[in-house]
C-alpha positions in Angstrom: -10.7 -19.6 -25.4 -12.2 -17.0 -27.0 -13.4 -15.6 -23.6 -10.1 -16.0 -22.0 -8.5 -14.0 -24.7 -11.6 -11.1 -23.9 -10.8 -11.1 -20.1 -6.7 -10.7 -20.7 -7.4 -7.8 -23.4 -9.5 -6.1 -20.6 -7.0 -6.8 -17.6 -4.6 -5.4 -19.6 -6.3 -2.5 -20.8 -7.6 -2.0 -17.1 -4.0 -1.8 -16.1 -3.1 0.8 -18.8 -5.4 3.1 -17.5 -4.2 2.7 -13.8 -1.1 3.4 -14.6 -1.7 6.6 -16.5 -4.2 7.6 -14.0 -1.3 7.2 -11.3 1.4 8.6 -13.7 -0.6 12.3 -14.2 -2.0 11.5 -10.2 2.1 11.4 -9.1 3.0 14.6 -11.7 0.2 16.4 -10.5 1.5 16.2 -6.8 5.1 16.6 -7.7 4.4 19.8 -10.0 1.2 21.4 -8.4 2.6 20.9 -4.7 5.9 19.7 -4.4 8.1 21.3 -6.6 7.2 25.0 -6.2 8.2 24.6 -2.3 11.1 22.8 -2.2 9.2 19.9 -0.5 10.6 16.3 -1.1 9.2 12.8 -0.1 10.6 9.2 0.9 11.9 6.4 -1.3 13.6 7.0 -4.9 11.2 10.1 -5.8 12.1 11.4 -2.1 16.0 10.8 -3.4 15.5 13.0 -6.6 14.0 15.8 -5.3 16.6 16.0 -2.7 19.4 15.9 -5.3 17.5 18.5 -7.5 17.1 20.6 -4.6 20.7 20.6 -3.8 22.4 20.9 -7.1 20.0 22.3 -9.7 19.1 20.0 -12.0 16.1 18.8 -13.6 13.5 16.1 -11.4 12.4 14.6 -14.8 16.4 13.7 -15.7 17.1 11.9 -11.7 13.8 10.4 -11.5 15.4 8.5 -14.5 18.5 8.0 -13.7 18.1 7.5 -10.2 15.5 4.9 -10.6 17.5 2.7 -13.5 19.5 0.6 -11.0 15.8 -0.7 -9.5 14.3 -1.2 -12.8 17.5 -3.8 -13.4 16.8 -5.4 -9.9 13.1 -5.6 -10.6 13.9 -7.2 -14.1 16.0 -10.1 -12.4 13.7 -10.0 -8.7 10.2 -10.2 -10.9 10.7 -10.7 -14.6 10.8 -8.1 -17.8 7.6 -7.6 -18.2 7.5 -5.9 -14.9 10.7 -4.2 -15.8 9.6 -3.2 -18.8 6.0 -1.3 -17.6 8.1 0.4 -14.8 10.7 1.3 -17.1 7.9 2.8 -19.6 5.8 4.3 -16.6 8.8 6.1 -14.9 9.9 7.5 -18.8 6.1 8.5 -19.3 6.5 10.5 -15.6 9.5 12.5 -16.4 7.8 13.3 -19.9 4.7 14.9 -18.0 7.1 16.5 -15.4 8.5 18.4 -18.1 5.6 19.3 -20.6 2.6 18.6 -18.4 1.0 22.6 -17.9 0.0 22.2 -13.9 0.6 24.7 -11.7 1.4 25.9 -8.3 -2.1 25.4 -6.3 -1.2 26.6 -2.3 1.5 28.4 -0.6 0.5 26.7 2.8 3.2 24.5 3.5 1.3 22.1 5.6 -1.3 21.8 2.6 1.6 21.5 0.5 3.2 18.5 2.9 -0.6 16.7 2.7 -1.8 16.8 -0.7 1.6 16.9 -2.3 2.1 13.4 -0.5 -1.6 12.5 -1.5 -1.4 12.6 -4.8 1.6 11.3 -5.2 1.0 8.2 -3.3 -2.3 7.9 -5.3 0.1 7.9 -8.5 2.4 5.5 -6.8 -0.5 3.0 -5.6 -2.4 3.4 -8.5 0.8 2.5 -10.9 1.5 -0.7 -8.3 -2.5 -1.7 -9.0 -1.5 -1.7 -12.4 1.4 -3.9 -12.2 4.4 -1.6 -11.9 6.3 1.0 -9.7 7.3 4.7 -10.2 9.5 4.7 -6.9 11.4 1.8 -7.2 12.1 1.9 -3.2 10.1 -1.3 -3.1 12.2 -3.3 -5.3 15.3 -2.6 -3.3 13.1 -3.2 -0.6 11.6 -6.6 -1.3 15.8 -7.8 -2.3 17.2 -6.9 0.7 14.5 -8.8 2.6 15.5 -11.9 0.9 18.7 -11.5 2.1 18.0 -10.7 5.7 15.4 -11.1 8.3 14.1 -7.4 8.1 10.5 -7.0 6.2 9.6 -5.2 3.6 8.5 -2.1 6.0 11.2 -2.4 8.2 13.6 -1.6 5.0 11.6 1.5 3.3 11.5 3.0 6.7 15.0 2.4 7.3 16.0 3.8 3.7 13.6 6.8 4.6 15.2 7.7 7.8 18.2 8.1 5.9 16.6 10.2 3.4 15.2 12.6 6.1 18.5 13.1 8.2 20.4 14.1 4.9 17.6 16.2 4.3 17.8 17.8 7.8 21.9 18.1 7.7 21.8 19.5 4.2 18.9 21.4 3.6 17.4 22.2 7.7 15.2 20.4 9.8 12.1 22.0 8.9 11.8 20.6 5.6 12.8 17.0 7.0 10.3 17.4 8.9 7.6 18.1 6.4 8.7 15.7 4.3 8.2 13.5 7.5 4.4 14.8 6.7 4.8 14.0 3.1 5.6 10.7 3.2 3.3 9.9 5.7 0.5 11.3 3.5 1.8 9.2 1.0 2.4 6.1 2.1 -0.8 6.3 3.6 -2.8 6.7 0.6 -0.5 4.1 -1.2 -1.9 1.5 1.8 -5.6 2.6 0.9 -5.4 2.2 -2.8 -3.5 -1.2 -3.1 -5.3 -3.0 -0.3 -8.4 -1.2 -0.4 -10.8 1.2 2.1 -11.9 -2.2 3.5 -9.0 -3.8 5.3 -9.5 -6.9 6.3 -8.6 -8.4 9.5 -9.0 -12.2 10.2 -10.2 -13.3 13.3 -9.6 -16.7 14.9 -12.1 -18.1 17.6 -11.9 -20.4 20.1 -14.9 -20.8 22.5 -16.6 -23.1 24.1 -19.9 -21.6 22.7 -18.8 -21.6 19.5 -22.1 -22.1 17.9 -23.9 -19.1 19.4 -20.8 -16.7 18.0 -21.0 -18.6 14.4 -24.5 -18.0 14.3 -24.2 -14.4 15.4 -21.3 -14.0 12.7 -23.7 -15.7 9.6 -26.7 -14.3 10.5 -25.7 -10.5 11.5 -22.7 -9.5 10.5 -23.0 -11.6 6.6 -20.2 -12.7 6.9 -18.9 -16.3 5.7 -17.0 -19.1 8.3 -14.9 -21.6 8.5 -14.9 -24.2 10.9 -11.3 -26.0 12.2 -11.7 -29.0 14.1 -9.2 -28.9 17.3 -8.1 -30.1 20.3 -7.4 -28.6 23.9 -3.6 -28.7 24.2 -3.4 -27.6 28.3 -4.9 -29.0 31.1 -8.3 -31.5 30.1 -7.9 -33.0 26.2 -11.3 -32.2 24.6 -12.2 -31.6 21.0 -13.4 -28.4 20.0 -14.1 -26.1 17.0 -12.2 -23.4 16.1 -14.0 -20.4 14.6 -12.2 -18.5 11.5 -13.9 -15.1 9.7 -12.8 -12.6 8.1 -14.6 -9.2 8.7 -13.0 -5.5 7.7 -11.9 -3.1 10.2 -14.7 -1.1 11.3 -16.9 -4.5 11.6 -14.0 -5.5 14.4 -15.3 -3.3 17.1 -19.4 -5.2 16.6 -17.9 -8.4 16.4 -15.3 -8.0 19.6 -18.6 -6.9 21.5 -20.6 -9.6 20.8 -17.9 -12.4 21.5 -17.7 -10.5 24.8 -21.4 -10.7 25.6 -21.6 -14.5 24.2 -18.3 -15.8 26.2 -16.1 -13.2 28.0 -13.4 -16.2 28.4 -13.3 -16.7 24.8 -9.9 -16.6 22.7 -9.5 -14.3 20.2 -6.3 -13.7 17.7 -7.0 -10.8 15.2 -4.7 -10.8 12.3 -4.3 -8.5 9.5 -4.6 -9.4 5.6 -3.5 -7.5 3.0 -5.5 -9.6 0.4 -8.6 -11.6 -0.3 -9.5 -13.6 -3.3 -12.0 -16.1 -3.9 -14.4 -18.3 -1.1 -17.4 -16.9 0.6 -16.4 -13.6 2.4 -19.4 -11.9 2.4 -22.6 -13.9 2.9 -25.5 -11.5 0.3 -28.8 -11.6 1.3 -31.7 -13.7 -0.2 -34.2 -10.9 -0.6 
């Protein structure tokens, strides 16, 4: 019990610090790059520096106000204490944006467009690891895919294509189009910070020499297996065993050229995961 209550204390205190870190990450990029140019970005954040471009007023005020209608969706999509951290974070954002001393780093507009979006998707992933958002883009996002058949992805790019034509028709195409660069920048970073350098990709088998391509996969690439018994559905019935690993992205290219050299009529489906947790992904070596 005792050890439980240790664990939470630090998981909690872990997510804290995330959040900060991706709170002074996100003003940094907004202040230091952003800002001084004009530049904006996708999603909610994308949204208030478009306004404050246009009419004047201060980023710390929208980002507020702007973002209060997702923090209400996100309290009745995924509970208060989710609300309640985003609510905090986004307050604790518009604080920084307005006493926080960073300034202006580049004038280089496409330095501007890549570390502006950087850092500000490192603040936005880094506040997601901890258990909230700063954009709320994502909450609007995961609602609206309840109610349709678009995904997640489908919707933020949808709601950001919209962001970048008013930014083209009202401002001018060039800065849609570096905030094009922005938000690739930072959606990019956002992908490598909540899922991690190591993408994983899991790989489904089916081989006649399936025992040759599981040894190959235990014994050099490390990596852990599981075995599916099946059963040939076209032409001749016969059982068979269906291989099923999970190796990151840069291991793909090893293991696609080994299954090629072992059986060159093998089957292969790659999929992509955003998430691992427990089981034996990794074999570790015994000396």
């Amino acid at each position: 019990m005792r050890g439980e209550y240790r664990s939470k204390k630090l998981n909690f205190v872990k997510n804290i610090f995330l959040v900060v870190c991706g709170i002074v990450s996100a003003c940094f990029g907004l202040k230091s790059f952003l800002l001084p140019s004009g530049f904006i970005d996708g999603g909610v954040t994308g949204i208030s520096l478009l306004v404050s471009t246009l009419t004047g007023l201060k980023l710390s005020y929208l980002i507020v106000v702007i973002n209060i209608p997702f923090v209400i969706l996100g309290y009745k999509q995924i509970g208060k204490v989710f609300a309640f951290k985003t609510a905090a974070a986004i307050s604790l954002l518009a604080l920084l944006l307005i006493f926080a001393p960073f300034q202006p780093i580049t004038h280089d507009k496409l330095l501007i467009a890549f570390f502006g979006g950087l850092f500000l998707g490192g603040g936005i992933g880094l506040a997601m690891r901890g258990g909230c958002v700063i954009d709320g883009t994502e909450v609007l996002a995961l609602y609206i895919s309840k109610q349709s058949t678009l995904t997640v992805g489908n919707i933020i790019l949808m709601l950001n294509i919209v962001i970048f034509s008013f930014a083209a028709l009202m401002i001018n195409i060039e800065t849609a189009l570096y905030a094009i660069l922005t938000y690739l920048s930072a959606s990019n970073t956002v992908d490598y910070i909540v899922n991690g350098i190591e993408q994983y990709t899991g790989v489904t088998v089916i081989s006649v020499k399936n025992t040759q391509i599981r040894k190959f996969i235990i014994n050099q690439m490390k990596r852990g297996v599981t075995i599916y018994k099946g059963e040939g559905g076209y032409g001749e019935q016969k059982d068979i065993d269906i291989l099923y690993t999970v190796v990151t992205k840069l291991e793909m290219s090893k293991l696609q050229t080994a299954i090629r050299k072992i059986d060159p009529d093998a089957f292969v489906i790659q999929q992509q995961i955003a998430d691992i947790k427990g089981g034996v992904v990794k074999r570790q070596s015994l000396h």
